[in-house]
C-alpha positions as CSV (number, residue, x, y, z in Angstrom):
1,X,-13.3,9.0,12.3
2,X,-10.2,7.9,10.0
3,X,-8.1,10.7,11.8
4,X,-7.3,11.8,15.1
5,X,-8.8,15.5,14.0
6,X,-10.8,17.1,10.9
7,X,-9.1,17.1,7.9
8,X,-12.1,19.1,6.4
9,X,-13.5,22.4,6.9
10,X,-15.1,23.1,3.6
11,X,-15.5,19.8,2.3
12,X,-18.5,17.7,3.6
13,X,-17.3,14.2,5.4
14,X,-20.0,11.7,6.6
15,X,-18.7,8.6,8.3
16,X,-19.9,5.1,7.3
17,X,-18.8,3.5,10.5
18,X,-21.7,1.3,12.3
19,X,-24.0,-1.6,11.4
20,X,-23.4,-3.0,8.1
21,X,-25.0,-6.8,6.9
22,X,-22.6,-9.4,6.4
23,X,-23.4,-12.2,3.9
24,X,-20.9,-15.1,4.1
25,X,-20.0,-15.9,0.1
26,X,-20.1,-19.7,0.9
27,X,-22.7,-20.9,-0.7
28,X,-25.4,-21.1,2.9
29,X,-26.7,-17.5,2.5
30,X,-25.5,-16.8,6.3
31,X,-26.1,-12.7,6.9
32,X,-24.9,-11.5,10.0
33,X,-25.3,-7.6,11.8
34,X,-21.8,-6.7,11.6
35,X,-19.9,-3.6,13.0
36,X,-17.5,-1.5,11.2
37,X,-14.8,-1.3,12.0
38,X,-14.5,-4.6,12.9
39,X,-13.6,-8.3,12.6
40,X,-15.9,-10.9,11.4
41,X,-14.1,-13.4,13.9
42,X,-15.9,-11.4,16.3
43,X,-19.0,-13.2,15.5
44,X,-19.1,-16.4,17.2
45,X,-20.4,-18.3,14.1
46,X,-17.5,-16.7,12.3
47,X,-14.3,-17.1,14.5
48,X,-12.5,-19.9,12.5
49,X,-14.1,-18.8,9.0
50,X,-11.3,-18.0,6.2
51,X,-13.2,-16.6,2.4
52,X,-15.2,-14.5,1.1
53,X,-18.3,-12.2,2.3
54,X,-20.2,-9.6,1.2
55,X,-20.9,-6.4,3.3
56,X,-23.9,-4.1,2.2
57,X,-25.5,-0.8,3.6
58,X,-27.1,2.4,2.2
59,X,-26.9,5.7,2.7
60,X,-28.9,8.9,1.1
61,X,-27.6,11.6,-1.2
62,X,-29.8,14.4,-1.7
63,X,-28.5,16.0,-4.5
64,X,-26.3,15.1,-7.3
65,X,-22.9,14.6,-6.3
66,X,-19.7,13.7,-6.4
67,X,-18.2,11.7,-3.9
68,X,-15.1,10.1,-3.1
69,X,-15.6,6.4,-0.6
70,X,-12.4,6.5,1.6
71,X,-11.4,3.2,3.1
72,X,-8.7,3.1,5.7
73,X,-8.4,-0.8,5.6
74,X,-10.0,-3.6,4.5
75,X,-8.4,-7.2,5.3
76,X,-7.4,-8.4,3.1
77,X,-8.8,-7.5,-0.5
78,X,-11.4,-5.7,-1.4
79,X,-13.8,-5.3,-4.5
80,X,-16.6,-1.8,-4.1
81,X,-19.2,-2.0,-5.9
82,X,-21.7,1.4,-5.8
83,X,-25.4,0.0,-6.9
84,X,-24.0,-2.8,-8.4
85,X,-22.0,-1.0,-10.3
86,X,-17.6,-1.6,-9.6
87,X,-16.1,1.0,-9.1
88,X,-13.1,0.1,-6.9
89,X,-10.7,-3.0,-5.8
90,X,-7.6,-3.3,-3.4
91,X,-5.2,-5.9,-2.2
92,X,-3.4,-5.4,1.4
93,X,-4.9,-4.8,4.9
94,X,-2.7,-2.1,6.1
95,X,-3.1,0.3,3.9
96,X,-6.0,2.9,2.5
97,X,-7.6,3.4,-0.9
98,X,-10.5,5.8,-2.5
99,X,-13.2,5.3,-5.0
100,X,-14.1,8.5,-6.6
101,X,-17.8,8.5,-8.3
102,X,-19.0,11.6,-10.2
103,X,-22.4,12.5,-10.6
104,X,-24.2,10.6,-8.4
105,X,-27.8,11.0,-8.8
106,X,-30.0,12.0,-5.1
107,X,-31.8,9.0,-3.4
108,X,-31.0,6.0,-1.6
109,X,-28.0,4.0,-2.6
110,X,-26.1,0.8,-1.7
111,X,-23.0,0.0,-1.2
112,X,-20.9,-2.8,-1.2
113,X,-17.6,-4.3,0.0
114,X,-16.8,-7.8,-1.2
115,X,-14.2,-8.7,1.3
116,X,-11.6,-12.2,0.8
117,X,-9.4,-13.0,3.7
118,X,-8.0,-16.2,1.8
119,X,-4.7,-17.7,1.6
120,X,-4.0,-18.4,-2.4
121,X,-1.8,-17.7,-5.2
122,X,-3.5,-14.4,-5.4
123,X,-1.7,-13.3,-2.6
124,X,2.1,-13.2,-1.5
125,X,1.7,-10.9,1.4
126,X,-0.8,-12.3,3.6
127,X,0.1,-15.8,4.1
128,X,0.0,-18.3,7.5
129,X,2.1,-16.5,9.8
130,X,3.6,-16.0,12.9
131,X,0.5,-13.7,13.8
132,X,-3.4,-13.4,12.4
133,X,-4.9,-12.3,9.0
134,X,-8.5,-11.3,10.3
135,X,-11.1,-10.6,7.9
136,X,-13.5,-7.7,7.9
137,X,-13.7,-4.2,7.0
138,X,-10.7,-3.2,10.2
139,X,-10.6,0.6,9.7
140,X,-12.9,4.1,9.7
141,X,-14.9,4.4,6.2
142,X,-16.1,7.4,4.8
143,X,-17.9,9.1,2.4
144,X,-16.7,13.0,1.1
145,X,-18.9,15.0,-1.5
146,X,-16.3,16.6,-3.5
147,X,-16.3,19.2,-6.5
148,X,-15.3,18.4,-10.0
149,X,-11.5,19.2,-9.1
150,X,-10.6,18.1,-5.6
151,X,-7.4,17.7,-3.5
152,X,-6.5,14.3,-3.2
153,X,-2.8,14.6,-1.5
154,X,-0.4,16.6,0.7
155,X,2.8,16.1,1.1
156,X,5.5,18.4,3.8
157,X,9.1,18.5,4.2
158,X,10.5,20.0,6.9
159,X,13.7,22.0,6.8
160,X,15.6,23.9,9.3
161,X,17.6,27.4,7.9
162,X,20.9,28.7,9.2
163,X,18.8,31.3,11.3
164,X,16.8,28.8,13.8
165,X,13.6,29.4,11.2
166,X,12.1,26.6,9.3
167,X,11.4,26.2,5.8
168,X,8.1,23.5,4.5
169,X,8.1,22.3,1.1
170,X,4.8,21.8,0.3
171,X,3.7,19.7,-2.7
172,X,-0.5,19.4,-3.3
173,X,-1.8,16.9,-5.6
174,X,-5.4,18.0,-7.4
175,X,-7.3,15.7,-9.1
176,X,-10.4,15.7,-11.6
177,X,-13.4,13.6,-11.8
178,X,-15.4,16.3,-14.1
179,X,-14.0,19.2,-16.0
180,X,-13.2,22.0,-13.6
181,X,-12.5,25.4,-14.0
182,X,-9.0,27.2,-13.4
183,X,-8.6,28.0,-9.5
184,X,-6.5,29.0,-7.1
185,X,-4.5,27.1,-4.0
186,X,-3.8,29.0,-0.6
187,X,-2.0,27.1,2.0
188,X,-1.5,28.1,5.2
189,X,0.8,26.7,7.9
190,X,1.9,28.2,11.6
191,X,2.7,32.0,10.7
192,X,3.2,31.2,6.7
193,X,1.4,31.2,4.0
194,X,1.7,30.8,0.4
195,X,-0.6,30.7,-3.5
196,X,-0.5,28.8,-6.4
197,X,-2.8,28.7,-9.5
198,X,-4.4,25.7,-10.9
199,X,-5.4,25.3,-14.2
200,X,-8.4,24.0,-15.5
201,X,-8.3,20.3,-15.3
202,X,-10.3,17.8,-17.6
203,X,-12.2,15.0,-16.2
204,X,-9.1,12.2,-14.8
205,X,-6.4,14.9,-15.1
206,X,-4.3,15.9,-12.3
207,X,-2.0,19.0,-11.3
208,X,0.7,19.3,-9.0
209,X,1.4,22.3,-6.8
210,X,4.4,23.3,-5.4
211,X,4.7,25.7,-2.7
212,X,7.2,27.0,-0.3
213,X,5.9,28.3,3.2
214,X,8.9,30.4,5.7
215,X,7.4,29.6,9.3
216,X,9.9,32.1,12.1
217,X,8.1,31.5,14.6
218,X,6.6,27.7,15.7
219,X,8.4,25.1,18.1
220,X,9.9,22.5,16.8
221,X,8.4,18.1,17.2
222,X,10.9,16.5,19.5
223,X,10.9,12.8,21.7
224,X,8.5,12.6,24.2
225,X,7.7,16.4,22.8
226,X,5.3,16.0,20.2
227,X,4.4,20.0,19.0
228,X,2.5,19.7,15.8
229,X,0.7,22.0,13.6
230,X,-2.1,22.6,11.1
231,X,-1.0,22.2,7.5
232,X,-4.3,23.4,5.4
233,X,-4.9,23.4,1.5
234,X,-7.7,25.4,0.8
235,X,-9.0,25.6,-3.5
236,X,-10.4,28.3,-4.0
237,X,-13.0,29.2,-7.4
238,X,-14.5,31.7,-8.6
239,X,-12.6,33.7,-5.6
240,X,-14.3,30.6,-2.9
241,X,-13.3,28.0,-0.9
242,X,-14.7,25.2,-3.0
243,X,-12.5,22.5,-1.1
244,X,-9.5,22.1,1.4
245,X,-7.9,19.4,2.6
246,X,-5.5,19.4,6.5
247,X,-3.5,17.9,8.3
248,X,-1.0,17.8,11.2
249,X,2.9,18.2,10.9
250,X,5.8,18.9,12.7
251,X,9.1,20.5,12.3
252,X,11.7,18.3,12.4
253,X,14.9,16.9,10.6
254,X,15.9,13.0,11.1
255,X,19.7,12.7,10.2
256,X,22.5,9.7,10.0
257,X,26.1,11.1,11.5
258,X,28.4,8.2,11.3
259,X,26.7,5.5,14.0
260,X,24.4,7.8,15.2
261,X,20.5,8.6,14.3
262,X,19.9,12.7,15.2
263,X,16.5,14.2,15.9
264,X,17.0,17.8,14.8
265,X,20.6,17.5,15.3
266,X,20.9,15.7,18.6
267,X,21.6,12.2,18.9
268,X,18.6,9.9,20.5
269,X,18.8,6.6,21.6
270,X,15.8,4.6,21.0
271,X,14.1,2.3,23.7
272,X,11.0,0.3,21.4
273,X,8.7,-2.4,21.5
274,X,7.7,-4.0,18.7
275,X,3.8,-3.8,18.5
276,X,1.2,-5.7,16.6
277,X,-2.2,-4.4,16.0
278,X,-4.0,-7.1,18.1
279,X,-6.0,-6.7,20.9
280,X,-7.8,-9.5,22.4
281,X,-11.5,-9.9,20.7
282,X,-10.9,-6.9,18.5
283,X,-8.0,-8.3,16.6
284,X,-7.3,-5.9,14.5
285,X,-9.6,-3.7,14.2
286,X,-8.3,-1.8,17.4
287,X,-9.9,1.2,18.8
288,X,-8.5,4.2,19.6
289,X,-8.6,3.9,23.4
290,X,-7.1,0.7,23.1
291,X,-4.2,2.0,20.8
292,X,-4.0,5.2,23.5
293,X,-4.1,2.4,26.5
294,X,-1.0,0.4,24.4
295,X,1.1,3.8,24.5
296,X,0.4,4.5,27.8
297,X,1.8,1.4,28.9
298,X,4.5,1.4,26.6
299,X,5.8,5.0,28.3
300,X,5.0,3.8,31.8
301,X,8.0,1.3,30.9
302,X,10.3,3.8,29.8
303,X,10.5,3.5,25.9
304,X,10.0,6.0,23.4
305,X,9.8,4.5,20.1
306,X,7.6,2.1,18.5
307,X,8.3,-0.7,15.6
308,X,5.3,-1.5,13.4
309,X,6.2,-4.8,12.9
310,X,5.4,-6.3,10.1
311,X,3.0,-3.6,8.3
312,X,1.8,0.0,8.2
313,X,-0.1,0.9,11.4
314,X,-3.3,2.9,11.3
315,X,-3.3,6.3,10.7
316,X,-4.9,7.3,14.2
317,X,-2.2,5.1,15.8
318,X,0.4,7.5,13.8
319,X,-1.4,10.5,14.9
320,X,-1.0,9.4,18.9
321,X,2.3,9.0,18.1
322,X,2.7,12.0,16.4
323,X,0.9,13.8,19.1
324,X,3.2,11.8,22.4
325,X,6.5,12.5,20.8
326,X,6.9,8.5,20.2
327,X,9.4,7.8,17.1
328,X,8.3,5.0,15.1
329,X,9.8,2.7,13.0
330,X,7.6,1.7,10.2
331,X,7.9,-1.0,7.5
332,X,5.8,-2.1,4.3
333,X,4.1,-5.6,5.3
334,X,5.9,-8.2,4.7
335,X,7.4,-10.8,7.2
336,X,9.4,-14.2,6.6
337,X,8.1,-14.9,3.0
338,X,9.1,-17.7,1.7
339,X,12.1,-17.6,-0.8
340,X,10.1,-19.3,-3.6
341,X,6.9,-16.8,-3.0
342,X,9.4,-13.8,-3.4
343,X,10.4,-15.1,-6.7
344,X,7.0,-14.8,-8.2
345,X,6.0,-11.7,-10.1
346,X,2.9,-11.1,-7.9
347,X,5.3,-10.7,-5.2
348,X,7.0,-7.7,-6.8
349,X,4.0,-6.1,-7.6
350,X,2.3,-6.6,-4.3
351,X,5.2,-5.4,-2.2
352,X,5.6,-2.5,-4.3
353,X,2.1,-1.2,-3.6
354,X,2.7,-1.7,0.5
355,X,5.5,0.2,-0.2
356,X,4.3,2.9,-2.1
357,X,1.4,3.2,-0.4
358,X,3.0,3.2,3.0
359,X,5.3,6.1,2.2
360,X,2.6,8.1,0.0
361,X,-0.4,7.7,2.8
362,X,2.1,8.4,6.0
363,X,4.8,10.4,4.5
364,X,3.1,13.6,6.7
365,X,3.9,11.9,10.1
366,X,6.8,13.4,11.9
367,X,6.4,10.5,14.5
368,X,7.9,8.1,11.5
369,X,11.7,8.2,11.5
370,X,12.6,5.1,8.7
371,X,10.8,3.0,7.2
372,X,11.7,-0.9,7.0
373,X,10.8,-3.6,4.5
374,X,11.3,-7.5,4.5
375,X,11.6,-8.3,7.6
376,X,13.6,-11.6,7.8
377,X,13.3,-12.3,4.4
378,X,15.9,-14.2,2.0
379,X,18.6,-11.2,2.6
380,X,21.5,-13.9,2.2
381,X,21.2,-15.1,-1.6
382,X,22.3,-13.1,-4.9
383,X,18.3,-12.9,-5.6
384,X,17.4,-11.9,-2.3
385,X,20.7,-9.0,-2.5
386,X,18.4,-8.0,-5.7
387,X,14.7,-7.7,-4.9
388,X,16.3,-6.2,-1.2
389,X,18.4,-3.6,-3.7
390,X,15.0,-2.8,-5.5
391,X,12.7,-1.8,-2.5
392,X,15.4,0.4,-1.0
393,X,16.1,2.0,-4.0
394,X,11.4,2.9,-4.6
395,X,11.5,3.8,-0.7
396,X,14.6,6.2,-1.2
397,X,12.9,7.5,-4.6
398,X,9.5,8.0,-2.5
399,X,11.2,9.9,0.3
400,X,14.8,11.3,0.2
401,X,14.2,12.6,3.7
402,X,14.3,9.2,6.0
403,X,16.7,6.2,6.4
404,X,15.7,2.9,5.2
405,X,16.3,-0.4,7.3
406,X,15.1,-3.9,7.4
407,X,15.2,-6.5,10.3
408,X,17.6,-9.2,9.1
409,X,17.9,-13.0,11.0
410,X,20.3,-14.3,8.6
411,X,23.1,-15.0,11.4
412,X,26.6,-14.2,9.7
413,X,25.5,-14.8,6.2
414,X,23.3,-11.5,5.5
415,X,24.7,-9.8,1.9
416,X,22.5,-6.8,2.1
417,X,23.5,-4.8,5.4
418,X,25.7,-2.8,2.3
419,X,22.3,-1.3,0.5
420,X,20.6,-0.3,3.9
421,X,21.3,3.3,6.1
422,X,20.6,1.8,9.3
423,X,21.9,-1.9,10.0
424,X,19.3,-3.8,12.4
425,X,19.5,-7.4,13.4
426,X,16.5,-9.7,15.1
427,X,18.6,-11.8,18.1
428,X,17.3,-14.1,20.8
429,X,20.2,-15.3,22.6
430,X,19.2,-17.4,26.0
431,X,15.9,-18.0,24.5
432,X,16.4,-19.9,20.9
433,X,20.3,-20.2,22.2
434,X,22.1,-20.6,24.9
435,X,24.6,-17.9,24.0
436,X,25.9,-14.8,26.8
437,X,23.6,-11.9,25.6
438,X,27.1,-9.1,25.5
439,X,29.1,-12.0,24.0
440,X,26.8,-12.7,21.3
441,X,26.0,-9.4,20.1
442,X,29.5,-8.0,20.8
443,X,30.3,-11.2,18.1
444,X,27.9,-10.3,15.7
445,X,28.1,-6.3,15.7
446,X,32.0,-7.3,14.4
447,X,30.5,-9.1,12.1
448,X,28.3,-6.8,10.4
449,X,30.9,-4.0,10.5
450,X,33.0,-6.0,8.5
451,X,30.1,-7.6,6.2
452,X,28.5,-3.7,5.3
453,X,27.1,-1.5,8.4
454,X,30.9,-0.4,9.2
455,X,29.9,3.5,10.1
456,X,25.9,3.1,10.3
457,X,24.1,3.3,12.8
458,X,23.1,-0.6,14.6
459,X,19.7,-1.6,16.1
460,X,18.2,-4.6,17.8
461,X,14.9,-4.9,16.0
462,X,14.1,-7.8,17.7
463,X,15.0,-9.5,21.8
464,X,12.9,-11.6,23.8
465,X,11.5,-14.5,25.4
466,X,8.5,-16.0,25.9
467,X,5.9,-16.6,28.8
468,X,2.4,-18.0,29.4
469,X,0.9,-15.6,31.2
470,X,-0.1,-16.9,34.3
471,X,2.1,-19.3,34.5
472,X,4.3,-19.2,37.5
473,X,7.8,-21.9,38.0
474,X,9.6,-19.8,40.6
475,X,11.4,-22.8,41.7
476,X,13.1,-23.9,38.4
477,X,12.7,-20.4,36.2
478,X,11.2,-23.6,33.2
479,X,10.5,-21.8,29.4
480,X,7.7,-20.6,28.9
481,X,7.3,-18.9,32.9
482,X,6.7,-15.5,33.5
483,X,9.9,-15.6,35.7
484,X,12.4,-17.1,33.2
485,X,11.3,-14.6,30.2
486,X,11.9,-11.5,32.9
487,X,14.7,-12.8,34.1
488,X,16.2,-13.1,29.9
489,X,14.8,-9.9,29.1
490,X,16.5,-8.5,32.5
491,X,19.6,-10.1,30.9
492,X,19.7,-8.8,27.8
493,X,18.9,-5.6,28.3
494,X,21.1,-5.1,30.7
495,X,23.7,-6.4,27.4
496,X,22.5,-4.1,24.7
497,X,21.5,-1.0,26.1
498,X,24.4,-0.2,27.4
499,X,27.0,-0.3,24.2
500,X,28.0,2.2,22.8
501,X,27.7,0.8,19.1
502,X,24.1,0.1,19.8
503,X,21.8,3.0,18.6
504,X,18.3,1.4,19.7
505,X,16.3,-1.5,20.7
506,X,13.0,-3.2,20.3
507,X,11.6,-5.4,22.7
508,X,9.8,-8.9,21.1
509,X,7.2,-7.7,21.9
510,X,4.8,-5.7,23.6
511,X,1.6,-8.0,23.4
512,X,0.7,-11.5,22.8
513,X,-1.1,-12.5,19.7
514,X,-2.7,-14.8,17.9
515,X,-1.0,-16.8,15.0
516,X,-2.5,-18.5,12.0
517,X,-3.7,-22.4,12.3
518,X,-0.8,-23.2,10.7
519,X,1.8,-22.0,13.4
520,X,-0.5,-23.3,16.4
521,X,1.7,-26.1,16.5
522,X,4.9,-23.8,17.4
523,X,3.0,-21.7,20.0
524,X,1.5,-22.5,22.8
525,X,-2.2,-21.9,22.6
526,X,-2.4,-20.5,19.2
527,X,-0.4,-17.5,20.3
528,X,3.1,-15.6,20.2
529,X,3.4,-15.9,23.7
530,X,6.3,-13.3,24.0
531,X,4.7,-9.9,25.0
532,X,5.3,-8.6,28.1
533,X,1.8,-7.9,28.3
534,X,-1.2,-10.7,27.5
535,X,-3.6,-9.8,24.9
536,X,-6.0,-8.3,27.0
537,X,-3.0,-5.9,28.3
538,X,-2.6,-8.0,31.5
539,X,1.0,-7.5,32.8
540,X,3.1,-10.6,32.9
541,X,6.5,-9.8,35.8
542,X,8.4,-9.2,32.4
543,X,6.6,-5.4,32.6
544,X,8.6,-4.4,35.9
545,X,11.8,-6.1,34.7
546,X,11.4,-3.6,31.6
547,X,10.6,-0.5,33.4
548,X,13.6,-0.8,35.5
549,X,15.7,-0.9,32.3
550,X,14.4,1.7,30.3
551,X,13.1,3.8,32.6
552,X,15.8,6.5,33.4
553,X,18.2,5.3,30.4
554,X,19.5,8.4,28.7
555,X,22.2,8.1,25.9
């Protein structure tokens, strides 16, 4: 299931998730049963292996067809191959792709998914880091028979009129694999509903539609208030449904007045977490109880938002969100790369497909309030001012709706607080200094006002400490105890929640996780050791010490 509901009525969807064979590209000819979704570290022979494999199953058409293979994630690149034949390839774990085939003949076919989870020059994204690159195919697959001219896209914009009635901008992407006919496109949404013609399309063309729906009478998404409702494209030819395509939206405005964020008007302050997507022997390839067991948690404390640090989250983790009323803050992946890796053309390429992929795939979610990019990158040179400068700029050219932001650490040096809507900064004072928590950030927020977020609104992206869980120095409060990071947290919370410049914070972080090899050395046990949580969702006395703060703060 790649959503939390149907997105097809009309159009026939068969899931590919379950047992696949694994082959390990390695020259010994190892198979494995493997599950998808799912990691390949999973597999005990498996849990240190960094390559390439091969992962193969069939499946039976039986008629000719066309069909479009929907991948929600595959870690970290990924070549298809449809009886040998290629027919697809994508770099990036965190976001989807498609392979459309036409005329597919009936019988037994095999597919396959050459999977690399390496670290090389032919990638710039996914690098050792401060958490895990896991290799597998990590997300819902499926396979959709589809006409000759088939919906590929929807996007929805949200307005609110002068009367208390909303306005939806609808724009519907068609696409081509065989000539097609001239047809017709009805959407529907709530109490609207609006046409549009197609023309006929030649194989590979594509037509956009562009449709406006009046909607008097639906309720509108709000925090902790999630009300969402069907969007559904159905084209129609010869006079019937030949395909449709839905999904789930809500009416909502997100808006910037002077230092404040507004949610339909009103001005919310946001209590976060930043969350990975790890979970103990799942890694990354979390399922969806897991993700609904993370939120639950997560609002037992008292927050309402969520940071996708450092990549797009799965779509079903969107929809949860979308669904609770949770705002999230969601950036393209990227995460402390290295200055010298930035300045290679790969780079630029590579983050502008997280980025454009990111906003095109989850541009639907009300849940998503801004999305972020570069998180503690080289923000403080002339080149890093530039390549900063050029993601804003293709984020605010994808969507002219949301903020952008990014997560800065360079400490009264930053040059690019100027190009950003919402001015954020990643802090850790008592933990990697032994600076007052109010002091410091009092300091700094007079700092950035005078150095380019004068009038925006501020956020702590990041605030924290780390604990072993389980390990217990009541006596002397040492690092790494579960009583000194609650009694840090404790203190600077109780220091940023409470100012008035502040419009949001996000707890480093939620849940533990693993790390690459190569930062072992600067966590204990092979793990970010900061959640308040273990990796297993344990809680370490950090969780109470949370709950006190957020719970029952209302700015």
């Amino acid at each position: 299931m790649l959503r939390l509901f149907d997105e097809h009525q009309v159009r026939p969807v068969h899931s590919l998730d379950g047992l696949w064979t694994l082959t390990v590209e390695d020259g010994s000819g190892r198979t494995f049963p493997a599950m998808v979704p799912g990691i390949w570290q999973s597999i005990p022979q498996l849990t240190l292996y960094r390559g390439k494999t091969r992962y193969d199953r069939t499946f039976v058409t039986d008629s000719e067809e066309n069909l479009l293979l929907r991948f929600s994630g595959v870690s970290h690149t990924a070549d298809v191959l449809l009886d040998g034949e290629k027919i697809g390839h994508h770099y990036d774990a965190f976001t989807g792709f498609r392979c459309a085939v036409s005329g597919v003949k009936a019988g037994t076919h095999t597919l396959t998914v050459y999977v690399d989870d390496s670290f090389s020059e032919a990638s710039t994204l996914h690098l050792p880091n401060d958490y895990y690159t896991y290799g597998g195919i990590t997300r819902p697959v499926a396979l959709e028979e589809i006409p000759n001219a088939y919906i590929d896209l929807m996007h929805f914009t949200p307005s609110r009129n002068a009367d208390g009635t909303w306005t939806g901008d609808v724009s519907v992407a068609v696409k081509a694999v065989a000539d097609s006919p001239a047809g017709k496109l009805v959407v529907t949404l709530a109490d609207g509903k609006a046409e549009a013609d197609v023309p006929a399309l030649k194989a590979g063309e594509e037509h956009q539609a562009n449709v406006k729906l009046h909607c008097t009478d639906v309720t509108p998404w709000g925090l902790m208030d999630g009300h969402l409702y069907d969007l559904r494209a159905v084209l129609e030819a010869d006079g019937k449904p030949a395909d449709d395509l839905i999904d789930r939206v809500g009416f909502r405005t997100v808006t910037l007045e002077g230092e404040k964020i507004l949610l339909n008007g009103r001005q919310v302050f946001l209590k976060g977490f930043n969350r990975h997507e790890d979970f103990g022997s799942q890694g990354c390839a979390v399922a969806m109880n897991a993700m609904m067991e993370d939120l639950h948690l997560m609002m037992d404390m008292g927050a309402n938002s969520v940071r996708t640090c450092h990549y797009p989250n799965d779509p079903r983790f969107l929809d949860l969100c979308d669904a609770l009323g949770i705002m999230v803050w969601e950036e393209c992946h990227s995460r402390a790369i290295p200055g010298e890796i930035m300045r290679k053309p790969l780079f630029k390429e590579q983050i502008d497909g997280s980025a454009t992929e990111m906003v095109v795939q989850h541009y639907n979610h009300p849940c998503i309030y801004t999305w972020g990019l570069l998180n503690e990158c080289e923000s403080e040179t002339e080149f890093g001012h530039s390549m900063y400068s050029h993601v804003i700029d293709l984020l605010h050219s994808l969507d002219k709706t949301r903020p952008v932001t990014f997560a800065s650490c360079r400490f009264f040096k930053d040059v690019c607080l100027g190009l950003v809507d919402i001015a954020s900064f990643n802090i850790y004072p008592l933990w990697y200094t032994t600076e007052d928590p109010s002091e410091y950030s009092d300091r700094l927020m007079q700092w950035m006002d005078e150095n380019g977020a004068a009038g925006k609104p501020i956020i702590f992206s990041e605030f924290g400490a780390g604990a072993i869980a389980g390990y217990h120095d009541p006596m002397y409060d040492s690092k790494w105890s579960e009583e000194r990071q609650a009694e840090i947290l404790d203190k600077q919370l109780k220091a940023l929640c409470h100012k008035a410049r502040v419009s949001g914070t996000y707890i480093w972080q939620f849940a533990d996780v693993r790390v690459s090899e190569q930062w072992a050395m600067h966590r204990p046990k092979g793990v970010n050791n900061k959640g308040v949580v273990d990796m297993y969702r344990r809680p370490k006395l950090a969780y109470k010490t949370v709950k006190e703060n957020y719970t029952g703060l209302d700015r």
